[in-house]
C-alpha positions in Angstrom: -34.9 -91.9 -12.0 -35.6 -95.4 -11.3 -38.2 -97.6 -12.8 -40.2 -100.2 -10.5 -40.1 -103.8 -11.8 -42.1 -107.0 -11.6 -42.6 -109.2 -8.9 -39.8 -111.9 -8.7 -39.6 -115.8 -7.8 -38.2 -117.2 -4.9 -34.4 -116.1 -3.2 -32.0 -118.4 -4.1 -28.0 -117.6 -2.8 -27.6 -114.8 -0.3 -25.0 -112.6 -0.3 -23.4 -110.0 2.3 -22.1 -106.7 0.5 -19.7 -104.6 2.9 -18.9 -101.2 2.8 -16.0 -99.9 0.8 -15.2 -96.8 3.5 -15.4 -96.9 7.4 -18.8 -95.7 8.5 -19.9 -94.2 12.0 -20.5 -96.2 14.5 -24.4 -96.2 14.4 -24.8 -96.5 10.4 -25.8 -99.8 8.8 -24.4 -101.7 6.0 -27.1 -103.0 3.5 -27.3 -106.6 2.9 -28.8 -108.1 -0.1 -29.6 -111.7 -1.5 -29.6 -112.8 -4.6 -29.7 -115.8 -7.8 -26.7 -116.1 -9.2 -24.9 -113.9 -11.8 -22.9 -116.1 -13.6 -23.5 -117.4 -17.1 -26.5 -115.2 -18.0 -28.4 -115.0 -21.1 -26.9 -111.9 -23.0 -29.8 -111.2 -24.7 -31.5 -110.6 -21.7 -32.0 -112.1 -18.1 -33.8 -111.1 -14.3 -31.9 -111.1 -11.9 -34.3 -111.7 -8.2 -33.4 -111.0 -5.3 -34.0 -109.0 -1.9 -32.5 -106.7 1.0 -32.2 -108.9 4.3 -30.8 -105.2 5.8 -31.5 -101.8 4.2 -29.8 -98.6 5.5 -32.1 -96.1 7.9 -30.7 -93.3 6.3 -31.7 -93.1 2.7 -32.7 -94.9 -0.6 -30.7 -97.0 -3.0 -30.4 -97.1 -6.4 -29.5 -99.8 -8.2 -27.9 -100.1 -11.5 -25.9 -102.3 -14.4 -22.8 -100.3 -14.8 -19.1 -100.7 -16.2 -17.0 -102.5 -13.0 -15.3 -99.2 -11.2 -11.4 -98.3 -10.5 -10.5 -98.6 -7.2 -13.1 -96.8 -5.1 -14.2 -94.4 -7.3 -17.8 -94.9 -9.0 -18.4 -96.6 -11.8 -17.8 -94.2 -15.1 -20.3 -95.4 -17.3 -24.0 -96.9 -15.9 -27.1 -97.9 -18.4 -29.3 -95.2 -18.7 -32.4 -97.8 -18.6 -31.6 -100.6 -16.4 -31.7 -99.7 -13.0 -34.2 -99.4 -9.5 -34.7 -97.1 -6.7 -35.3 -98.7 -3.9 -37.2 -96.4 -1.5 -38.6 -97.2 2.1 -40.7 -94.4 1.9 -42.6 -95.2 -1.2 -43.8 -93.5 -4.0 -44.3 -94.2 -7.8 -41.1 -95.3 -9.4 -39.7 -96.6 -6.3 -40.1 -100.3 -5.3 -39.8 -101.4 -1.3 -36.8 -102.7 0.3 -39.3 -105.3 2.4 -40.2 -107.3 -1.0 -38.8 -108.8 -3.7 -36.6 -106.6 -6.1 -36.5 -108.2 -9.9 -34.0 -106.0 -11.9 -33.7 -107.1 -15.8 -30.1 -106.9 -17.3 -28.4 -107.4 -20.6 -25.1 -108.4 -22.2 -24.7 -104.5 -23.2 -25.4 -101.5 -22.1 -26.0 -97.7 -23.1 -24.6 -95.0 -20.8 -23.6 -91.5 -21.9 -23.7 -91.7 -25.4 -21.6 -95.0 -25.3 -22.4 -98.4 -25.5 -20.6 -101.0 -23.7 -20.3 -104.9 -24.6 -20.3 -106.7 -21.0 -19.7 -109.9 -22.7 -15.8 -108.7 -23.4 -16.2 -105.9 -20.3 -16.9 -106.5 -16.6 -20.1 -105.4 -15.8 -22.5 -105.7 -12.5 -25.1 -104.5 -10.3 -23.9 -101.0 -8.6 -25.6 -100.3 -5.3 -25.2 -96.8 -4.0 -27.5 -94.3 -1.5 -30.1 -92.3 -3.5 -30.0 -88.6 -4.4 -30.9 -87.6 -0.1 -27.4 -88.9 0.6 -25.6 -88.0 -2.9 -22.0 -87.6 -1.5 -22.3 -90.2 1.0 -20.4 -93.6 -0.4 -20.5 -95.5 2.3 -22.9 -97.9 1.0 -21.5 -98.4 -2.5 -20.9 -101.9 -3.5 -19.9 -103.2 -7.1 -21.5 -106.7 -7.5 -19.4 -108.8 -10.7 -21.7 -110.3 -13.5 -20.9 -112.7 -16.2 -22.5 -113.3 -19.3 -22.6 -116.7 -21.6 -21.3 -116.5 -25.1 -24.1 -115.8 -27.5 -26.2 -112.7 -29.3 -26.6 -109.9 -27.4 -29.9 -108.4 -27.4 -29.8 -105.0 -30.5 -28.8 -101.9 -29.0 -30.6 -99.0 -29.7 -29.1 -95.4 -29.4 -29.6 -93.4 -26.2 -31.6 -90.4 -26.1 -30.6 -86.8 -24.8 -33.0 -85.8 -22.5 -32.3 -82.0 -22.0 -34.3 -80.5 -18.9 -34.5 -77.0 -17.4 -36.1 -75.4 -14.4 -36.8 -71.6 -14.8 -34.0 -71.6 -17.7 -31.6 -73.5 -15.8 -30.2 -76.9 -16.7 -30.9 -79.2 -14.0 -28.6 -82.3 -13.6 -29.8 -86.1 -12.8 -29.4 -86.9 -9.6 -28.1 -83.4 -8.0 -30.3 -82.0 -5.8 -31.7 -78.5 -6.5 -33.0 -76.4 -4.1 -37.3 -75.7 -4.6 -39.1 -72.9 -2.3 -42.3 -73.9 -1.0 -44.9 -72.4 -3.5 -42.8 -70.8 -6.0 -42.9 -70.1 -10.1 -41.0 -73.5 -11.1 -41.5 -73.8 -14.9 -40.3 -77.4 -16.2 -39.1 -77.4 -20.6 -37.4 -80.5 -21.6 -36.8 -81.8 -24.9 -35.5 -85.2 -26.1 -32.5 -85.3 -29.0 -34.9 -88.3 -30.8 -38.2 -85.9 -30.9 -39.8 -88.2 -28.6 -42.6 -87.3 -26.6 -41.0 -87.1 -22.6 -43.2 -87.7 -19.6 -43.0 -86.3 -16.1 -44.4 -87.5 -12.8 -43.6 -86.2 -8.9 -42.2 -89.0 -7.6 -42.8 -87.4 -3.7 -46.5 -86.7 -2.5 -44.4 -82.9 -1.3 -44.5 -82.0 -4.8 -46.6 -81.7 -7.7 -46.6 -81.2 -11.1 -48.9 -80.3 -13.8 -48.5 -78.8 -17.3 -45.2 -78.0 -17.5 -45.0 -76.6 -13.4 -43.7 -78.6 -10.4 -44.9 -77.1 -7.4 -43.5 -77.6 -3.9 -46.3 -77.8 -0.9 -43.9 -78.1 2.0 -41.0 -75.7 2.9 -38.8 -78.5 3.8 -37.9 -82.0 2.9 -37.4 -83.3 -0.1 -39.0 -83.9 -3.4 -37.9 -86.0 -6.7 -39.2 -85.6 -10.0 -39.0 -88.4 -12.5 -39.2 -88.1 -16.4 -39.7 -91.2 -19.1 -39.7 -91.6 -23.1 -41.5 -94.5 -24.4 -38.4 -95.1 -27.0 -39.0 -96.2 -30.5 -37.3 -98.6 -33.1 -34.0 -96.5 -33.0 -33.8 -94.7 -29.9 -33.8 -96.3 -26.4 -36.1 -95.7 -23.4 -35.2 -93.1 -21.2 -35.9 -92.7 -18.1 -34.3 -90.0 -15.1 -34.9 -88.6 -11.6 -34.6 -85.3 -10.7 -34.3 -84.3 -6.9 -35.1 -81.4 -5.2 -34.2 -80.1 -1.6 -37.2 -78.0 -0.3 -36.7 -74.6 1.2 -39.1 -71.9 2.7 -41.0 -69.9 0.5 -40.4 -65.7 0.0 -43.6 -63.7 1.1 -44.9 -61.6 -1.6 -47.3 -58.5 -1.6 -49.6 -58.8 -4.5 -52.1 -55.5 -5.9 -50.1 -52.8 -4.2 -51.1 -49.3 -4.9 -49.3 -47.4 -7.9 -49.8 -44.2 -6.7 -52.2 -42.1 -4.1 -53.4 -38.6 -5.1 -52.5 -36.0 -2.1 -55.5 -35.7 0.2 -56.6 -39.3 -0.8 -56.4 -42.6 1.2 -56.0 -46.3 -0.5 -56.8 -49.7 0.8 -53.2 -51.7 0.9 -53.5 -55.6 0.8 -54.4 -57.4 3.9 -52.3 -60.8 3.4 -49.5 -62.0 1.7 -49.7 -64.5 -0.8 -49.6 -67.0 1.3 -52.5 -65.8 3.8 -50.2 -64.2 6.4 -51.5 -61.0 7.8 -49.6 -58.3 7.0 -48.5 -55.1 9.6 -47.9 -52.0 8.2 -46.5 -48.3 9.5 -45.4 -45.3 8.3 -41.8 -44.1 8.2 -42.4 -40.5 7.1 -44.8 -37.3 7.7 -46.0 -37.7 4.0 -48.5 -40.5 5.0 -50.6 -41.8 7.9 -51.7 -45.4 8.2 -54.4 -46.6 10.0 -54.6 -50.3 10.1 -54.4 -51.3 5.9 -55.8 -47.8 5.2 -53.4 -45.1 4.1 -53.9 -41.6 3.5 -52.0 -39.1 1.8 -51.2 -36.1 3.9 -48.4 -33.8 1.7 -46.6 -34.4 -1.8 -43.6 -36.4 -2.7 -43.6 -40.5 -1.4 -45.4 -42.2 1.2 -42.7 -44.7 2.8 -44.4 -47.7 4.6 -42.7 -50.7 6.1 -44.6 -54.1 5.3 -44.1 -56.8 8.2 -45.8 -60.1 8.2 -44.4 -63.6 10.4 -43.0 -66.3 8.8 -44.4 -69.7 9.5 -41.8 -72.6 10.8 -40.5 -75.0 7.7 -43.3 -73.5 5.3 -42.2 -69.4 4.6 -40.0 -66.9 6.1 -40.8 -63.9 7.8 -41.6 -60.5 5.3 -39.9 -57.6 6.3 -40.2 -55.0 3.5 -39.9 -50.9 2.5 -42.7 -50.1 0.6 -42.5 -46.1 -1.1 -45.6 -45.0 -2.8 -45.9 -41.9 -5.1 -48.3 -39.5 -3.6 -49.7 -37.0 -6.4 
């Protein structure tokens, strides 16, 4: 979801942020040092700064949103403006253990609204990343002021519509991905604009319109981009996945035997687990992968193969073949 930035200057004022909500005993609060926020350039200004503590648990992300109510998080957040602060790496992440340069502006584009923070309180929001997405025990609402002056021009924000096998997937929710399996990625942009995807995760690829998932467990994040244009803002998203074990599959399984006949049945499953394989009827005698036809009517064969830990689960499967 979140862009990497420049290198920044020097550290100038530190600041402690505090949790909103008790935490357990062992968690951490995040500490993060900044220049000031005060009086900035509403046409467009960097803020520098850098974590002196960063939680063990997760990410952060980072954004310029609308100030919240209460405890609640913030309603409306620019769609552009905003890090992902990762200590495990990876494009479109930047590290917790360098400088963090984040550039803000005297307005802001959210959900199709744009907000003036020159007459509305905005700030920096910090919150956990999408591996912690109902956890706010880290999130923190840092004020910003702007100077009187021009605001930078605000262009519109872009729709960015995505879908994984046909169904919507939402920015920031976590979606479960099985190691190895059919996950076709279509996405369109409400401007027309050419959009951009990149695995975010080394767990995870993608290629030509298909993310695919090489571990059964962990997690994954997929992030997409627009260029923008004169009209139409940047875009830019994150899209996390939760890795699960893959399903074994049989692939080129016999149709059909003719009676008196034998046929080879697949060795492995589609992931190179040998497969096990015995008859459950008088119709049909099998022999290793070899099974032959002995009388008319179905040849019923259970299909066993072991799962492997945090990469597939075990197969366990009723075959019935046609015996002509």
């Amino acid at each position: 979801m979140f862009n990497s930035q420049k290198k920044i200057a020097a550290i100038v004022l530190g600041l402690v942020l505090p949790i909103l909500t008790a935490l357990p005993s062992q968690a951490e609060t995040f500490a993060f040092a900044s220049s000031p926020l005060t009086n900035l350039d509403p046409a467009g200004s960097t803020v520098n700064g850098g974590f002196t503590k960063f939680p063990i648990t997760a990410g952060m992300y980072i954004q310029q949103c609308i100030a919240p109510i209460g405890t609640s998080r913030p309603v409306t957040c620019s769609d552009t403006i905003q890090l992902w602060v990762s200590a495990a790496g990876g494009p479109g992440t930047v590290s917790p253990t360098g400088p963090i340069s984040l550039k803000v502006s005297g307005s802001i584009t959210g959900k199709t609204v744009t907000v003036d923070c020159t007459t509305t309180q905005c700030g920096l929001f910090f919150r956990l990343d999408h591996t912690a997405p109902t956890d706010t025990s880290e999130d923190k609402f840092l004020p910003m002021t702007f100077a009187k002056g021009a605001t930078a021009p605000v262009l519109a924000a872009d729709e960015i519509t995505v879908t994984l096998n046909g169904k919507p997937l939402v920015r920031n929710v976590p979606s479960n991905l099985a190691y190895r399996a059919d996950a076709k990625i279509v996405a369109t942009s409400k401007s027309g604009l050419a959009i951009t995807f990149t695995s975010l995760t080394p767990d995870c690829t993608y290629s030509n319109g298909t993310l695919t998932a090489l571990k059964g467990k962990g997690q994954c994040a997929l992030g997409y981009s627009t260029a923008g244009n004169a009209t139409t803002a940047a875009a830019t998203g994150n899209f996390p996945f939760i890795l699960t074990p893959g399903n074994q599959k049989i692939i080129g399984l016999t149709k059909s035997i003719k009676k008196g006949g034998s046929k080879a049945l697949p060795l492995e499953t589609n992931f190179g687990s040998p497969i096990t394989y015995k008859s459950l009827g008088k119709n049909c005698v099998v022999e290793g992968n070899l099974v032959n036809a002995k009388k008319s009517g179905s040849c019923t064969i259970k299909a066993t193969a072991d799962a492997k830990v945090d990469t597939w689960v075990a197969l366990e499967r009723t075959v019935v073949i046609p015996i002509k």
